[in-house]
C-alpha positions, -999 to +999 in steps of 0.1 A: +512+091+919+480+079+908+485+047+888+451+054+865+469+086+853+506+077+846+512+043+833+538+020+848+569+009+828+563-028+830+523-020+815+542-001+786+562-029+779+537-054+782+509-035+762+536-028+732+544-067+733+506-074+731+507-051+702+533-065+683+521-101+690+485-091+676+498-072+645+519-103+640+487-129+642+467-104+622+496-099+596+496-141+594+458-150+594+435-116+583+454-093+566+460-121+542+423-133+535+411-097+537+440-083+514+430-114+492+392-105+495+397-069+486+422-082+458+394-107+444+370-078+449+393-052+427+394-075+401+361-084+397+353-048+395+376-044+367+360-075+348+329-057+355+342-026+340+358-043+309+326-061+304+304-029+306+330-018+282+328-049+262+287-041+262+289-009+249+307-014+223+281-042+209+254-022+220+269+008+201+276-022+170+237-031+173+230+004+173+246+010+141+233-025+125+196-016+139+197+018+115+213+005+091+187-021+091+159+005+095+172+024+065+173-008+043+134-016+053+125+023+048+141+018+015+127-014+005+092-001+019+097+029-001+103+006-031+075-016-029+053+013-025+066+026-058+060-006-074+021-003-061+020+027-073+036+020-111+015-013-107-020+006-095-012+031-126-007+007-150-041-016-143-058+020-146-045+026-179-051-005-189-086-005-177-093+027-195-078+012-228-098-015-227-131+006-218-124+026-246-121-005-266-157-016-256-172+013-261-162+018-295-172-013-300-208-005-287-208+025-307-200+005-337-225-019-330-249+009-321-240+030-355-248-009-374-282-016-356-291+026-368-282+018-402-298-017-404-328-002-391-326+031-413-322+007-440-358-017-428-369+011-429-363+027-464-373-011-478-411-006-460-413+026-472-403+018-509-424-017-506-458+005-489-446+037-519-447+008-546-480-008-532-499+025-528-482+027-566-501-005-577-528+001-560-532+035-574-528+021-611-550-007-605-581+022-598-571+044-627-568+012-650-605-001-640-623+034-643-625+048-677-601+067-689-617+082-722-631+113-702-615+142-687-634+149-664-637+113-646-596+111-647-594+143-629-621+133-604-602+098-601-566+118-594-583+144-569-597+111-552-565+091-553-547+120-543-575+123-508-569+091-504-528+094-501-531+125-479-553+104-455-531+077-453 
């Protein structure tokens, strides 16, 4: 027989005693370390895991604090705006009132100057009335006043005069 085709006893013996003797070194020194390596390995994947975990639940927590967060500054935005606008309402209201103020106070003043004018005037007119009055008694005093005739020529003269003036 060919040996390359049918093993010999003694090479069975000897290659199952090589066997056992390396599974024996590899069961003292690797599997050891590598059992070890994969066992570090395993749990520093689940420390992983639990602190992914661990991050998701803040990250959900922040979540939740960042709306709430957002809803207080919508609200407080909100509220300040309403404050402008109570604010911006009540400077225009006051700054109507206080327009309205002055300008009846211009009016008053305007309605005082007419009248003290109106009333100037009435004084110049009664002075210039009671001049042209004097002056108009003076000329019928000086002409004579025994004829008719000259008294109505002096009144249709005064009279011209008057209309002229």
């Amino acid at each position: 027989m060919n040996p390359l085709v049918t093993p010999d006893f003694g090479l069975i013996i000897w290659t199952t005693l090589t066997f056992f003797i390396l599974l024996f070194l590899l069961g003292k020194f690797a599997w050891k370390p590598i059992m070890g390596a994969v066992k570090t390995r395993e749990d520093n994947i689940e420390k992983a895991l639990s602190s992914a975990k661990e991050a998701e639940a803040k990250l959900g927590e922040l979540t939740s604090r960042n709306e709430l967060l957002l809803v207080q500054a919508r609200n407080e935005r909100d509220s300040m705006l309403k404050e402008a606008r109570e604010a911006k309402e009540a400077i225009v209201t006051e700054a109507k009132n206080i327009a309205k103020v002055e300008a009846g106070k211009i009016l008053d003043d305007a309605k005082k100057s007419i009248q003290n004018e109106k009333m100037k005037a009435v004084t110049e007119l009664k002075n210039q009335v009671a001049s042209l009055s004097i002056e108009i008694a003076e000329k019928i005093l000086k002409q004579e006043l025994s004829e008719k005739g000259k008294q109505q020529a002096l009144v249709d003269n005064l009279v011209e005069d008057v209309n002229l003036n």
